[in-house]
C-alpha positions in Angstrom: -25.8 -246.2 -2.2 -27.6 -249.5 -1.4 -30.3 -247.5 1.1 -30.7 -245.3 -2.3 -31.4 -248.5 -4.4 -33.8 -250.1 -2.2 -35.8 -246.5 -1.6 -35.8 -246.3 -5.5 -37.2 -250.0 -5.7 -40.0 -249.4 -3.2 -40.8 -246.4 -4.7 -41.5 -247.7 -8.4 -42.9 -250.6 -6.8 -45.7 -248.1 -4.6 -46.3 -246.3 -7.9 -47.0 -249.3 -9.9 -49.2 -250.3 -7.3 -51.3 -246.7 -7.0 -51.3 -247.4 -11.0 -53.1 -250.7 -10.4 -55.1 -249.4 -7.5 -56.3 -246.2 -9.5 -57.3 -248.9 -12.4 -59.3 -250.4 -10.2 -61.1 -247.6 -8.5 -61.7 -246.4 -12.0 -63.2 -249.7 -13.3 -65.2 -249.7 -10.2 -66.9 -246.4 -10.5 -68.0 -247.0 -14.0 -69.9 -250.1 -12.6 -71.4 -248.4 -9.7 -72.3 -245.3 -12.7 -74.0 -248.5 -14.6 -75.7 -249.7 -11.5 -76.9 -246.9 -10.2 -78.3 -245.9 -13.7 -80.0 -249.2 -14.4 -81.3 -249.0 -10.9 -82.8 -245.4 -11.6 -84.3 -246.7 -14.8 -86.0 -250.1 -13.3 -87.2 -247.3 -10.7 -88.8 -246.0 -13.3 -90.3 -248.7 -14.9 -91.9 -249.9 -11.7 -93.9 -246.5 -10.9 -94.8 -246.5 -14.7 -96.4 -249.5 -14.1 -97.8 -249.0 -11.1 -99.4 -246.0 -12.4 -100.7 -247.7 -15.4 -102.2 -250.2 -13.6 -104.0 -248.1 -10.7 -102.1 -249.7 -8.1 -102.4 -247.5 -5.4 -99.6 -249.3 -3.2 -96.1 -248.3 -3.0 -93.7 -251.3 -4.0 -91.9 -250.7 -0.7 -95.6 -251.1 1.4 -97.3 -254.3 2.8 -100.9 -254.6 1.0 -103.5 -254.0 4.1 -103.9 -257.8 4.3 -100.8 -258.7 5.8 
């Protein structure tokens, strides 16, 4: 009966961990969602710019000076 008690015990105490674990996860994902978005849209922004201004370089290249 004891063995049956502690397996019980563990058992809520590994669910209420998943729970927290899953919360976690969750709350994670809907950052990395915002990030990725913002990211996309600053993305954006910079090869709008770019364009507008007839800059020829890509923001990841060295201008030919260096």
């Amino acid at each position: 009966m004891k063995k049956s008690i502690e397996l019980e015990s563990k058992i809520t105490f590994i669910e209420q961990l998943m729970d927290e674990m899953n919360q976690v996860i969750y709350s994670q994902q809907k950052e990395l969602d915002f990030l990725k978005k913002n990211l996309k849209d600053l993305q954006a922004q910079i090869k709008e710019s770019n364009d507008s201004q007839g800059n020829s370089f890509p923001v990841h290249e060295k201008p030919p000076h260096y």
